[in-house]
Backbone atoms as SQL, in Angstrom:
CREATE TABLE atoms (id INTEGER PRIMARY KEY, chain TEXT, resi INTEGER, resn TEXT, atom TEXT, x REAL, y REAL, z REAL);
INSERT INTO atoms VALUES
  (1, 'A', 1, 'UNK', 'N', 7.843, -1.350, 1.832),
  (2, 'A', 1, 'UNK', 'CA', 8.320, -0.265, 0.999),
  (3, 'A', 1, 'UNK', 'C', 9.249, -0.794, -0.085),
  (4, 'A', 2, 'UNK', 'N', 9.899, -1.842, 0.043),
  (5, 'A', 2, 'UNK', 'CA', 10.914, -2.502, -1.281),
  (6, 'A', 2, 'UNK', 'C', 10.240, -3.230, -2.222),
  (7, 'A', 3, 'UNK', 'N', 9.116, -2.934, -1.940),
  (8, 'A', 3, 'UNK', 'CA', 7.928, -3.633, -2.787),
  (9, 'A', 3, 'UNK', 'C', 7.228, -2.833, -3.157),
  (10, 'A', 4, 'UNK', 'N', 7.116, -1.367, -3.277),
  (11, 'A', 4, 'UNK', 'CA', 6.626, -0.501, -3.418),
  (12, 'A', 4, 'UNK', 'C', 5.178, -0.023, -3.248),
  (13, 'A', 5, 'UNK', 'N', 5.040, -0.768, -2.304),
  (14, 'A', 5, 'UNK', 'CA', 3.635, -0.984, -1.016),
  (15, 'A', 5, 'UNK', 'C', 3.807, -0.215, 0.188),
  (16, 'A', 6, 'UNK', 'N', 3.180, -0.226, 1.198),
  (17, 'A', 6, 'UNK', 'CA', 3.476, 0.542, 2.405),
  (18, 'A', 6, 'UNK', 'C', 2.757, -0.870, 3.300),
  (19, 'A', 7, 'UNK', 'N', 2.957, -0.810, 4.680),
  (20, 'A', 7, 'UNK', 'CA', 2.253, -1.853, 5.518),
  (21, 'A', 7, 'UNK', 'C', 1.066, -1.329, 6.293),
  (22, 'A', 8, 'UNK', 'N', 0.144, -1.881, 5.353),
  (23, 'A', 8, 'UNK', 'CA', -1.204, -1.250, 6.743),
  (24, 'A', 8, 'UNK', 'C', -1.220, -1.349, 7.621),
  (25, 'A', 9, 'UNK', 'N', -1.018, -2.778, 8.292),
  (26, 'A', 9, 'UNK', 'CA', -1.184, -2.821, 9.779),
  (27, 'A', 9, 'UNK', 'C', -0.431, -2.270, 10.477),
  (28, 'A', 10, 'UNK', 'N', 1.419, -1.752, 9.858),
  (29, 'A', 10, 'UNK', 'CA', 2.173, -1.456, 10.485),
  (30, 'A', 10, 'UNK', 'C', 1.709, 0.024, 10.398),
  (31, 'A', 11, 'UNK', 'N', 1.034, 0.622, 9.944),
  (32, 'A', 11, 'UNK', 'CA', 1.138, 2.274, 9.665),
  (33, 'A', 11, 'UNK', 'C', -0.293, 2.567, 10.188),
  (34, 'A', 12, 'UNK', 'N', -0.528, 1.411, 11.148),
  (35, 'A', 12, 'UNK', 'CA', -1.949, 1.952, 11.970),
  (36, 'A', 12, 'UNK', 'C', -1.226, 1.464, 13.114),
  (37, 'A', 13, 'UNK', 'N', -0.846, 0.608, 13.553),
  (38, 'A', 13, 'UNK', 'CA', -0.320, -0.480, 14.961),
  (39, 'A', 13, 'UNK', 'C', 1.053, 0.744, 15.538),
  (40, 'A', 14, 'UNK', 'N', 1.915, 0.766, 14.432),
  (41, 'A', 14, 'UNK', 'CA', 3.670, 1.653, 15.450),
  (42, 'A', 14, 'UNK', 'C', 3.312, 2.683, 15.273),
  (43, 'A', 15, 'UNK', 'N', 2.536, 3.671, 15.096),
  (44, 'A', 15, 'UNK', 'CA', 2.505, 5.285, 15.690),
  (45, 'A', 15, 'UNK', 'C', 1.823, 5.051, 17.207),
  (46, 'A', 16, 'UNK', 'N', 0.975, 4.290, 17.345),
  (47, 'A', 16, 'UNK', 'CA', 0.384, 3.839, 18.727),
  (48, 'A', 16, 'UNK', 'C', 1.351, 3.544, 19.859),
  (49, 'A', 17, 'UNK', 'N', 2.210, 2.365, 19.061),
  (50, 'A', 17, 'UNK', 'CA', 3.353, 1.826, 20.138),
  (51, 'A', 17, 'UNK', 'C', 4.121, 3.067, 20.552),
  (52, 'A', 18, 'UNK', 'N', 5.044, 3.548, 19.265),
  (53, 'A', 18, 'UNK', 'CA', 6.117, 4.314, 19.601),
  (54, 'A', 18, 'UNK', 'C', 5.931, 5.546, 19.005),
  (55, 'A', 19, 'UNK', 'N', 4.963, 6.160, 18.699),
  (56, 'A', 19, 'UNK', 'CA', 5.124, 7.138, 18.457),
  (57, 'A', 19, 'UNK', 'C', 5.494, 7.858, 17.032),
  (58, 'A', 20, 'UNK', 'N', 5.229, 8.999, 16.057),
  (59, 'A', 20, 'UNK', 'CA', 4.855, 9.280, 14.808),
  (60, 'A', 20, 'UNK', 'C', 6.633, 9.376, 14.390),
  (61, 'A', 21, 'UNK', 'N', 7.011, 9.675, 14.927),
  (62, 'A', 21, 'UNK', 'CA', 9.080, 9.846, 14.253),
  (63, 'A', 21, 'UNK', 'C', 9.413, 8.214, 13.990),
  (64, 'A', 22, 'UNK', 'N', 9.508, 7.457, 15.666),
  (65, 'A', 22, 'UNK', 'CA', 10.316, 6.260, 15.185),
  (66, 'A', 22, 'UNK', 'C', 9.468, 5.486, 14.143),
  (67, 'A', 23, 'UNK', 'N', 7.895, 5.738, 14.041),
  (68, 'A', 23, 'UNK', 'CA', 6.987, 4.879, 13.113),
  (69, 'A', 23, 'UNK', 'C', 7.604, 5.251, 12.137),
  (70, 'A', 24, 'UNK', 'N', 7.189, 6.417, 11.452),
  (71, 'A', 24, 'UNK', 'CA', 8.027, 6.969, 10.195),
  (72, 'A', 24, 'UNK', 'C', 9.084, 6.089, 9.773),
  (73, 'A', 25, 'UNK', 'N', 10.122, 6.239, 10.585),
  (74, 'A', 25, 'UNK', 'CA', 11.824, 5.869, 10.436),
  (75, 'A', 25, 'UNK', 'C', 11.107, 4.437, 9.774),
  (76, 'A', 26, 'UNK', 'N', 10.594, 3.305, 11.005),
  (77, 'A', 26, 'UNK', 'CA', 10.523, 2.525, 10.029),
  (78, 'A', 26, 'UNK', 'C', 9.668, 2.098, 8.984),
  (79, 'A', 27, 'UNK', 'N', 8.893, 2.394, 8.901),
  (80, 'A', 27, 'UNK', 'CA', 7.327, 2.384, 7.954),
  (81, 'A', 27, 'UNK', 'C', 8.062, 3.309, 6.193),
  (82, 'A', 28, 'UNK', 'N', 8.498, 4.086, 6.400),
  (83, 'A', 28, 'UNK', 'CA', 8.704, 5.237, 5.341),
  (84, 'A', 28, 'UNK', 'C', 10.043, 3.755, 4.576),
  (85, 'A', 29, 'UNK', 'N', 11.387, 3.316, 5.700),
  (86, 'A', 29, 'UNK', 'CA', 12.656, 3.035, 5.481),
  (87, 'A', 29, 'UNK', 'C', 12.338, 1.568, 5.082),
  (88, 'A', 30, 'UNK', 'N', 11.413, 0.943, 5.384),
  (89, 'A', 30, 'UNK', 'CA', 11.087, -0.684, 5.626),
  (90, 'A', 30, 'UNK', 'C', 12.218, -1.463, 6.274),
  (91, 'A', 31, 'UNK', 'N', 13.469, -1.199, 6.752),
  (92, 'A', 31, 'UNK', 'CA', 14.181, -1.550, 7.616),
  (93, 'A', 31, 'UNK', 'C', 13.743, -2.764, 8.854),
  (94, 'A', 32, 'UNK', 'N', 14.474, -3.480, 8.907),
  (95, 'A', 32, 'UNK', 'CA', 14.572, -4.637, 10.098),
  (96, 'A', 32, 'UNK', 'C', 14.875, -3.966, 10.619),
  (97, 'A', 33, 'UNK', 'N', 14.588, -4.501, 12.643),
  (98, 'A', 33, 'UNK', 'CA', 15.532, -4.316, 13.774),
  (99, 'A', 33, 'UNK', 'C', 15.227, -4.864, 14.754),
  (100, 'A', 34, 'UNK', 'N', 16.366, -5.124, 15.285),
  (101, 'A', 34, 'UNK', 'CA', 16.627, -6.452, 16.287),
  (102, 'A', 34, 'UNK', 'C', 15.668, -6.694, 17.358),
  (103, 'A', 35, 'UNK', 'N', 15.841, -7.662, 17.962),
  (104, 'A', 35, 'UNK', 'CA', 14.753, -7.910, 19.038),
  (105, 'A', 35, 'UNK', 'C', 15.177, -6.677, 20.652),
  (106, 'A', 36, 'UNK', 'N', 16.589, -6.289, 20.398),
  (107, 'A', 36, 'UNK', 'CA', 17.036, -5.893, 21.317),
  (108, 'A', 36, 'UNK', 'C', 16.610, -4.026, 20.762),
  (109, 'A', 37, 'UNK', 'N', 16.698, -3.941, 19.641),
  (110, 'A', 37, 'UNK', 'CA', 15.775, -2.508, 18.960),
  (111, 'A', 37, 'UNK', 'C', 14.530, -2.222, 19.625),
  (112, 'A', 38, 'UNK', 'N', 14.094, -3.316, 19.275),
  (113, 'A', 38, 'UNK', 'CA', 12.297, -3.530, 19.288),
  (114, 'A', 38, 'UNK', 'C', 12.373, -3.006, 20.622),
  (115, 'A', 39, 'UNK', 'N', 12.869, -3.561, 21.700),
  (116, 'A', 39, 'UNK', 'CA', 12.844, -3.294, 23.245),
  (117, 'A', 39, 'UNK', 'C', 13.342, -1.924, 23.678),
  (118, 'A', 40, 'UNK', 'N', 14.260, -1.670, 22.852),
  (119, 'A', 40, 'UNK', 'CA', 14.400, -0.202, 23.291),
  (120, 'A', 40, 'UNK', 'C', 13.458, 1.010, 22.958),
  (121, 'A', 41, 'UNK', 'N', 13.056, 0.853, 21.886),
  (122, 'A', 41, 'UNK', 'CA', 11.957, 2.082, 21.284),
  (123, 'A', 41, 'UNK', 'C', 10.216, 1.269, 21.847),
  (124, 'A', 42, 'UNK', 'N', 9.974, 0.659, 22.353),
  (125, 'A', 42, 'UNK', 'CA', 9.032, 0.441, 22.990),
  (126, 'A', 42, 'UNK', 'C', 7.760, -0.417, 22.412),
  (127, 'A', 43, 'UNK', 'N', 8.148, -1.333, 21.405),
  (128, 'A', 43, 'UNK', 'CA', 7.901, -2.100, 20.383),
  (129, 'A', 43, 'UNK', 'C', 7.612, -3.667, 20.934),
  (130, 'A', 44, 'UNK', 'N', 8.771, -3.828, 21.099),
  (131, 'A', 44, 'UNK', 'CA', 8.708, -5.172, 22.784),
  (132, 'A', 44, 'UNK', 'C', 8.929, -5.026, 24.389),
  (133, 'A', 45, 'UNK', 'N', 8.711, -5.956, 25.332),
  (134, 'A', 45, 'UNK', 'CA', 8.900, -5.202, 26.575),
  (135, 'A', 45, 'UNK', 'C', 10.225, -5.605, 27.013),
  (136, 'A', 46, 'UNK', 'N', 10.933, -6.490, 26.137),
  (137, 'A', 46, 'UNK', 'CA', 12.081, -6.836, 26.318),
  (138, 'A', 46, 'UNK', 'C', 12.743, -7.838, 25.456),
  (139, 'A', 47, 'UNK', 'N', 14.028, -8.190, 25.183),
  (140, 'A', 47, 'UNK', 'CA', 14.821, -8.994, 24.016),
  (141, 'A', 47, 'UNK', 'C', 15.383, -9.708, 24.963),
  (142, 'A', 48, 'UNK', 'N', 14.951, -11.502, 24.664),
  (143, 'A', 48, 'UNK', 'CA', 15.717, -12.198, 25.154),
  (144, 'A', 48, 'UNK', 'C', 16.169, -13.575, 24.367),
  (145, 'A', 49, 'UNK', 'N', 17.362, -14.201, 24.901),
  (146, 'A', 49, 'UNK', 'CA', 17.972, -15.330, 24.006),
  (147, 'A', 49, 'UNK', 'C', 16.992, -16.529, 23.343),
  (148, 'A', 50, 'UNK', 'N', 16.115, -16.680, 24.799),
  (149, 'A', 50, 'UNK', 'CA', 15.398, -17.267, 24.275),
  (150, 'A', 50, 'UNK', 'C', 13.934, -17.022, 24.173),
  (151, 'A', 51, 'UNK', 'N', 13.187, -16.530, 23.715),
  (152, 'A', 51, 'UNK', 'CA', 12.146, -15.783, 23.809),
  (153, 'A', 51, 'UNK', 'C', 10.413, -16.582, 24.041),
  (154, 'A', 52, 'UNK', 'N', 10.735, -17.767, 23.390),
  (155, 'A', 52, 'UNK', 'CA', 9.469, -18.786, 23.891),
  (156, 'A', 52, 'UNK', 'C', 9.777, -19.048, 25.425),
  (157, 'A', 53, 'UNK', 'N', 10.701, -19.331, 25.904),
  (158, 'A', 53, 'UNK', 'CA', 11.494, -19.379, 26.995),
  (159, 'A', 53, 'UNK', 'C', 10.672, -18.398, 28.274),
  (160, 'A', 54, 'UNK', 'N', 11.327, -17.495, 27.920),
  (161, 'A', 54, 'UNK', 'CA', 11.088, -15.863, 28.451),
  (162, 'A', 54, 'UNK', 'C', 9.117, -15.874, 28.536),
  (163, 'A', 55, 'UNK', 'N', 8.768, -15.599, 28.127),
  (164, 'A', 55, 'UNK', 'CA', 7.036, -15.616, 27.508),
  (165, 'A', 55, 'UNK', 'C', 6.638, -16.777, 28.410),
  (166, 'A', 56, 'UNK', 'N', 7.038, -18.100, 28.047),
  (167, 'A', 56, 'UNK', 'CA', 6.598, -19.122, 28.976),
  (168, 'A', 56, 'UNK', 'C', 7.078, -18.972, 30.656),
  (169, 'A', 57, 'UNK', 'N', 8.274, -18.700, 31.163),
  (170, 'A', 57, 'UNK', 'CA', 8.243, -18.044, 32.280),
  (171, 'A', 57, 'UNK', 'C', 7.470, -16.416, 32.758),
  (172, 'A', 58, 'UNK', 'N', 7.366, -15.968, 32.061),
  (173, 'A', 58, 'UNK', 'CA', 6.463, -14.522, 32.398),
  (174, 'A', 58, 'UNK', 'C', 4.720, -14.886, 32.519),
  (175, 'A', 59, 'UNK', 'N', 4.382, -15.824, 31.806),
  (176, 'A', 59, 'UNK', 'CA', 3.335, -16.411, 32.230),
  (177, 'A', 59, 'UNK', 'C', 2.818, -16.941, 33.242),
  (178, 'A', 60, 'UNK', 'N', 4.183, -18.259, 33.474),
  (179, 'A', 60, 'UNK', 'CA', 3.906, -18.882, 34.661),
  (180, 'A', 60, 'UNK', 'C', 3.891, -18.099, 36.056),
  (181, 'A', 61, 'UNK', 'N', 4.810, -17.188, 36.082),
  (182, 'A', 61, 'UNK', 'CA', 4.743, -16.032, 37.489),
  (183, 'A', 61, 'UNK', 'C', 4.028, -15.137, 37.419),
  (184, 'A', 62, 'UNK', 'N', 3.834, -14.366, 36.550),
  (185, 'A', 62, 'UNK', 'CA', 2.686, -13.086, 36.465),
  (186, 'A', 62, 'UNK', 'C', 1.187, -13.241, 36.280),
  (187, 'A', 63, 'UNK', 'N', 1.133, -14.249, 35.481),
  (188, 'A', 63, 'UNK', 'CA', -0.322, -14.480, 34.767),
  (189, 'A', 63, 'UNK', 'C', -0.940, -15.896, 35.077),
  (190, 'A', 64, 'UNK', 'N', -0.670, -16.645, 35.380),
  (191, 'A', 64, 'UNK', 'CA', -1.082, -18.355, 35.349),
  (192, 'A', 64, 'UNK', 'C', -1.936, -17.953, 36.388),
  (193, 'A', 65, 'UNK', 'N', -1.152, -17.424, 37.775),
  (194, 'A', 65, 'UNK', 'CA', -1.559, -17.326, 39.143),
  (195, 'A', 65, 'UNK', 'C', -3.099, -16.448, 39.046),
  (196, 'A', 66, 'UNK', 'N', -3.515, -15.495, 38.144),
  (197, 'A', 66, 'UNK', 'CA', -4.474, -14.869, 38.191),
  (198, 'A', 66, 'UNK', 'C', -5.366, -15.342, 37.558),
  (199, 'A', 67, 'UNK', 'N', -6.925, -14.616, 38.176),
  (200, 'A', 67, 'UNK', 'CA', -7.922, -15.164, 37.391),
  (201, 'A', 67, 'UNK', 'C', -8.185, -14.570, 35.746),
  (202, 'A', 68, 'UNK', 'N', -8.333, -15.741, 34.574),
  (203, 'A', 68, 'UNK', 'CA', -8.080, -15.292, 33.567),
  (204, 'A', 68, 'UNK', 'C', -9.059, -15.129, 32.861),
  (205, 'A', 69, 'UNK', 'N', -10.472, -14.502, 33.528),
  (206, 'A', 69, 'UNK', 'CA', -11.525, -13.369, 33.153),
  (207, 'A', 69, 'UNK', 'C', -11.263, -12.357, 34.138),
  (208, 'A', 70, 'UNK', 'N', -10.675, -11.858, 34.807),
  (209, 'A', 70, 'UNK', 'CA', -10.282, -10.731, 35.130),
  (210, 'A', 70, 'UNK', 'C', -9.200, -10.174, 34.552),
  (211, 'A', 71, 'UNK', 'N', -8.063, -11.102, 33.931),
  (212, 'A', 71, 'UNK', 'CA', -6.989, -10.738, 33.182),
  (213, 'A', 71, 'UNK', 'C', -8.045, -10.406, 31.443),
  (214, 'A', 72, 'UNK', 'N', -8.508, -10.910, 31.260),
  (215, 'A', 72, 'UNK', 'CA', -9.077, -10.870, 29.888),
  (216, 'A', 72, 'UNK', 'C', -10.093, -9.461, 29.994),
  (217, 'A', 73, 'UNK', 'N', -10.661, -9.130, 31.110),
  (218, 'A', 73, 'UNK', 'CA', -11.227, -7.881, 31.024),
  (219, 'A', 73, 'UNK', 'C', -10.612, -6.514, 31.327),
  (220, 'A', 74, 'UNK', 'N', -9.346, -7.038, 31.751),
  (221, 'A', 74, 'UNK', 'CA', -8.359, -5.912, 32.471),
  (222, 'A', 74, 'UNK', 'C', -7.632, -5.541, 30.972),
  (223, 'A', 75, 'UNK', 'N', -7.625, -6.683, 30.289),
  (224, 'A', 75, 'UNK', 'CA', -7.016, -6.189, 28.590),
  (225, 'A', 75, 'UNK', 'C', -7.840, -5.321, 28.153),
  (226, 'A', 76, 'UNK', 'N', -8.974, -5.903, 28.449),
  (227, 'A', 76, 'UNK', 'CA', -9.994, -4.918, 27.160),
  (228, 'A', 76, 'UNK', 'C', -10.251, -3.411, 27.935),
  (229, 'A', 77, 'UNK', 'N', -10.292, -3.799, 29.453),
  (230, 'A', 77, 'UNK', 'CA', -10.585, -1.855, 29.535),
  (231, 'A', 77, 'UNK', 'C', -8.915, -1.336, 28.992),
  (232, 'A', 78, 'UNK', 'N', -8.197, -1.552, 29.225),
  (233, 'A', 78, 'UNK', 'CA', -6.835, -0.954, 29.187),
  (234, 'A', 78, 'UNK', 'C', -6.696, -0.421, 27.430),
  (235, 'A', 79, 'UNK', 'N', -7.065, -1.274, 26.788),
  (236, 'A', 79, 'UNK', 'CA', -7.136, -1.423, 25.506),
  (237, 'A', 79, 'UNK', 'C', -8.072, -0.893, 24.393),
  (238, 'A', 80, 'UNK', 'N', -9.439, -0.433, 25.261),
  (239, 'A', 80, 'UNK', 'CA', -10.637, 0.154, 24.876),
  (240, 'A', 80, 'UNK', 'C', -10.814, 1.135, 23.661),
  (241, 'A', 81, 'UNK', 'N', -9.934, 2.541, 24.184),
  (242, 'A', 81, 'UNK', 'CA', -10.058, 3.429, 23.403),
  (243, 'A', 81, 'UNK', 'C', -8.968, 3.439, 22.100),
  (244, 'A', 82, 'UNK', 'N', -7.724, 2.672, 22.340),
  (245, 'A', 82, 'UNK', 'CA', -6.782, 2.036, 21.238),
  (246, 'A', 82, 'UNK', 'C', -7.216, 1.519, 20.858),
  (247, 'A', 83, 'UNK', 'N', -8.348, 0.156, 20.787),
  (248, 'A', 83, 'UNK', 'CA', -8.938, -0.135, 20.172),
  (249, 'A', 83, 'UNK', 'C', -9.786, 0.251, 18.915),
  (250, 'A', 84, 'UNK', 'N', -10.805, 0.933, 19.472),
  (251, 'A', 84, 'UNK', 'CA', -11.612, 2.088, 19.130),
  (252, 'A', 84, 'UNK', 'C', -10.910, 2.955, 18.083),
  (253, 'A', 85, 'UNK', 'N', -9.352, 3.403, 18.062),
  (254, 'A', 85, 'UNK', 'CA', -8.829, 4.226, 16.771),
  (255, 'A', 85, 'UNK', 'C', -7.948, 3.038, 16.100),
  (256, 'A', 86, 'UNK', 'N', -7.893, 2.318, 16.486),
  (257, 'A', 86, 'UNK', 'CA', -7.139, 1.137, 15.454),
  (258, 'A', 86, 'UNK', 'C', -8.077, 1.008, 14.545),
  (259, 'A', 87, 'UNK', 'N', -9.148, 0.448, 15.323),
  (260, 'A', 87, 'UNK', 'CA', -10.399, -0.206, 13.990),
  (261, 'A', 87, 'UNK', 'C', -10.738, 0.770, 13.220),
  (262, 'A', 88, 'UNK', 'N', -10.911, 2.326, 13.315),
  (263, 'A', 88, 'UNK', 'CA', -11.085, 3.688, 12.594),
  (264, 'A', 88, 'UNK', 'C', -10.212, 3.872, 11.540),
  (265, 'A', 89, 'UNK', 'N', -8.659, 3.398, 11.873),
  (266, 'A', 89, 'UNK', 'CA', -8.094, 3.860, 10.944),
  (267, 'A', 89, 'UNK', 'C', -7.552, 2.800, 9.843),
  (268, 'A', 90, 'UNK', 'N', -7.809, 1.755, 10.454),
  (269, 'A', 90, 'UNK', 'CA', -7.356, 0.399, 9.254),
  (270, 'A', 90, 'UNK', 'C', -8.386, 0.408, 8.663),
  (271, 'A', 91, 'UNK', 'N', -10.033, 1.055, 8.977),
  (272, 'A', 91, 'UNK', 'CA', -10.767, 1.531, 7.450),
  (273, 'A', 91, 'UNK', 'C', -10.166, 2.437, 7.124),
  (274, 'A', 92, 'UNK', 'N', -9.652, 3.351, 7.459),
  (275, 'A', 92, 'UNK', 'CA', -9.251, 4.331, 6.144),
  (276, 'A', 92, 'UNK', 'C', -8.072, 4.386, 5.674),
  (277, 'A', 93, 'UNK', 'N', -7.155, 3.426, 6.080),
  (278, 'A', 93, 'UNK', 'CA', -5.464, 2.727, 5.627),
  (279, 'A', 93, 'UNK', 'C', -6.273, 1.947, 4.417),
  (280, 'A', 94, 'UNK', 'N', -7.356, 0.981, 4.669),
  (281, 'A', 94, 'UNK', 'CA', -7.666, -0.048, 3.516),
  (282, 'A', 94, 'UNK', 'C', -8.180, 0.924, 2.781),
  (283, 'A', 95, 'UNK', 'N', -9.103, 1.790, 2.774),
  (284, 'A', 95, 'UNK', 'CA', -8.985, 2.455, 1.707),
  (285, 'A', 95, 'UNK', 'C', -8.219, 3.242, 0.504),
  (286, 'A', 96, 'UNK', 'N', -7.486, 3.757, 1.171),
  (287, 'A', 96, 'UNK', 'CA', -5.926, 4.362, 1.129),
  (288, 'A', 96, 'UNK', 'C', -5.459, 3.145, -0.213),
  (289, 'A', 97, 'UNK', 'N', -5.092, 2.191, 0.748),
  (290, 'A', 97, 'UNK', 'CA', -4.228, 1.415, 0.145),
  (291, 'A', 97, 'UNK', 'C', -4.476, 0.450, -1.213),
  (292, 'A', 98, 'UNK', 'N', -5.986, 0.113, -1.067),
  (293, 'A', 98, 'UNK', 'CA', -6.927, -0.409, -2.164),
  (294, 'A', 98, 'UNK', 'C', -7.001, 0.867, -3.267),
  (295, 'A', 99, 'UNK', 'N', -7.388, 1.831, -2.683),
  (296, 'A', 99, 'UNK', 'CA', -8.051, 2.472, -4.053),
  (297, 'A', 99, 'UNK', 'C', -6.851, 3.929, -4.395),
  (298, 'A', 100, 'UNK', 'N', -5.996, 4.048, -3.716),
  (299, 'A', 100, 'UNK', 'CA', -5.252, 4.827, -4.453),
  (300, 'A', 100, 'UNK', 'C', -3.559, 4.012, -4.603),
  (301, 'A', 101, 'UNK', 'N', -3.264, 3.588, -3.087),
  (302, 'A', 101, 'UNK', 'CA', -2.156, 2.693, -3.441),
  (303, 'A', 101, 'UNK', 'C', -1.588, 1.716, -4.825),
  (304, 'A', 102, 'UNK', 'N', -2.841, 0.675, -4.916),
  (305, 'A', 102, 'UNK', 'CA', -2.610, -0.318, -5.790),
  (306, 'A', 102, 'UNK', 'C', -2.969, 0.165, -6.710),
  (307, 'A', 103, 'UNK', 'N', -3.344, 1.382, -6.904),
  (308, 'A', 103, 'UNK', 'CA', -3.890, 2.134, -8.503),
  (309, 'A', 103, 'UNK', 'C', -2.329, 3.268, -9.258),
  (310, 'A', 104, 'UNK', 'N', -1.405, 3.126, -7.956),
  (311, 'A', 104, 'UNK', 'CA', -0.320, 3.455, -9.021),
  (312, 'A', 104, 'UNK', 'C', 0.665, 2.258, -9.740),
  (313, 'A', 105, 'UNK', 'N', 1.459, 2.794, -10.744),
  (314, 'A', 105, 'UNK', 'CA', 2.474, 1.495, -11.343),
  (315, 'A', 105, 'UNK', 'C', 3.217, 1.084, -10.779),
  (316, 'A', 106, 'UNK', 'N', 3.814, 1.843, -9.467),
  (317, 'A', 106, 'UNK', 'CA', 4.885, 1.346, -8.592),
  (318, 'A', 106, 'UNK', 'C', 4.489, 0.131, -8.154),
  (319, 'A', 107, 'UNK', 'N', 3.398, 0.428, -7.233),
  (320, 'A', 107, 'UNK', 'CA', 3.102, -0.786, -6.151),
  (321, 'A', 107, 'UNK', 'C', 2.749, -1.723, -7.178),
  (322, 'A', 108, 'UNK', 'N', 2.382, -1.635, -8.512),
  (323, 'A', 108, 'UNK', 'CA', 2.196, -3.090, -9.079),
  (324, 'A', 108, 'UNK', 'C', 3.283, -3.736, -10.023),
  (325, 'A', 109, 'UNK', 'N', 4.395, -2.632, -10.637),
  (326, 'A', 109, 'UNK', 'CA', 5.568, -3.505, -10.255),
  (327, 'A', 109, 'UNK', 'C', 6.386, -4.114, -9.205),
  (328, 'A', 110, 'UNK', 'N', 5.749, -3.191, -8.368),
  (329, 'A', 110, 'UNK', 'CA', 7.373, -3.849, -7.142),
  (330, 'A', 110, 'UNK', 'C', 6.114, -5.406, -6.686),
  (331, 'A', 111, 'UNK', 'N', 5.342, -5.213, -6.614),
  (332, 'A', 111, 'UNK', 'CA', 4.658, -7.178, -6.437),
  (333, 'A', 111, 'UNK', 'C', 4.772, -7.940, -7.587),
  (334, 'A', 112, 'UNK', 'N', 5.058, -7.359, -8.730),
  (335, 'A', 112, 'UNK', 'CA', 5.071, -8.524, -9.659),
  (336, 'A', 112, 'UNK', 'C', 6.289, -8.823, -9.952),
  (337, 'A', 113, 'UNK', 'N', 7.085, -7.708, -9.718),
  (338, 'A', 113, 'UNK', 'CA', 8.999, -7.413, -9.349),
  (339, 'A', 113, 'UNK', 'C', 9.230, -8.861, -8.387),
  (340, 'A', 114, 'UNK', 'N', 8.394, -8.915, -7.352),
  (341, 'A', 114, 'UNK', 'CA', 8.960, -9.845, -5.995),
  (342, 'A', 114, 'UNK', 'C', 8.006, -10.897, -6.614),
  (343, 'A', 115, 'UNK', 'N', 7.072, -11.317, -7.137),
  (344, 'A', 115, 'UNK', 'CA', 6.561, -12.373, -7.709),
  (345, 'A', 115, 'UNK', 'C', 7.319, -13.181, -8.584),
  (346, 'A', 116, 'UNK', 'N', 7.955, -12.288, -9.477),
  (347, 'A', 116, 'UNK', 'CA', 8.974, -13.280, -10.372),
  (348, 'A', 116, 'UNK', 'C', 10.527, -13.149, -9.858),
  (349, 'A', 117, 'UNK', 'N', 10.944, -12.828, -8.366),
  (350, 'A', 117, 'UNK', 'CA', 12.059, -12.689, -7.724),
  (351, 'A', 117, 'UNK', 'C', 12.983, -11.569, -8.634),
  (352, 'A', 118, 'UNK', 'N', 12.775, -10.820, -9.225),
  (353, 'A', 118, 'UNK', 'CA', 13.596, -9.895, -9.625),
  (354, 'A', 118, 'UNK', 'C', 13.340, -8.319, -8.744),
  (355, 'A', 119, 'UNK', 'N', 14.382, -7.530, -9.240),
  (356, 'A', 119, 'UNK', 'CA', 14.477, -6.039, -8.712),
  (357, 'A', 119, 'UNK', 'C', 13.043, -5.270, -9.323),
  (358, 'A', 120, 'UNK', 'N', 12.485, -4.472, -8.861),
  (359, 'A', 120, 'UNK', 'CA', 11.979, -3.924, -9.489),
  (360, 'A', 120, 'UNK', 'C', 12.164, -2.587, -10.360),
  (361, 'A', 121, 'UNK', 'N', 11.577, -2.173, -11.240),
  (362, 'A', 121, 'UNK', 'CA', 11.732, -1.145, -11.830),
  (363, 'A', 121, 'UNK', 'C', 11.006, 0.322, -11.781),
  (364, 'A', 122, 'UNK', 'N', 11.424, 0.940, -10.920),
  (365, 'A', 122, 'UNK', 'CA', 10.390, 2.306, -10.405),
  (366, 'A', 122, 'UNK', 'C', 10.080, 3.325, -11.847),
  (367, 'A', 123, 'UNK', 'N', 9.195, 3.655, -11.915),
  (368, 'A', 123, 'UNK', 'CA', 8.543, 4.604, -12.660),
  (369, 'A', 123, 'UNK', 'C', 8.658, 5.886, -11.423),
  (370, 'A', 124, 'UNK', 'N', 7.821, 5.644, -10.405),
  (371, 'A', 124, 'UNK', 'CA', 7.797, 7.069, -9.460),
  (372, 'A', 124, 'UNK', 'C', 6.109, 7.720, -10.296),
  (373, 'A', 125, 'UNK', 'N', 5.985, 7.121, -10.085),
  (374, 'A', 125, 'UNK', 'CA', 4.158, 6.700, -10.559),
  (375, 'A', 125, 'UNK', 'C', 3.372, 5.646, -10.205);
């Protein structure tokens, strides 16, 4: 959004995670937030110091031990019908975003704004 773009993947992927308010908040605000954020609104499953760390132990105890075509098919049923509206709607986000997005002046100053490192200049067009 400080680029006067919107994020496709993010404005198909966080209404899924967390839901159409906190997506908004950040999708609309383009705002950072912390790893310890992320974990609370349901974004990550948890914030830790060290996080390759964390991931590499959650592996080794939860997942190493199992068979990993039953873990790989247990993703995809779980994942099936999210699937199924992800891929639906990042065609019609890319459309969105190709043919009416990049066809106003905003979104093509605020990239050529961040191309030559300056502020950009909004029209609101």
């Amino acid at each position: 959004m400080k680029l006067g773009v919107f994020a496709p993947a993010a404005s198909c992927l966080l209404p899924e995670l967390i839901g159409p308010q906190r997506s908004l908040d950040l999708l609309l605000s383009g705002r950072s937030i912390t790893g310890a954020q992320a974990a609370a609104i349901g974004i990550a499953h948890e914030a830790a110091a060290d996080p390759e760390h964390a991931a590499l132990a959650y592996f080794e105890e939860h997942l190493k031990p199992k068979s990993a075509s039953s873990l790989r098919l247990a993703v995809k049923a779980a994942r099936l019908d999210y699937v199924a509206r992800v891929k639906d709607k990042i065609r019609a986000v890319e459309r969105l975003y190709l043919d009416e997005l990049m066809a106003t002046h905003d979104a093509v100053a605020g990239l050529e704004a961040f191309i030559a490192k300056r502020s950009p200049q909004w029209q609101h067009r």
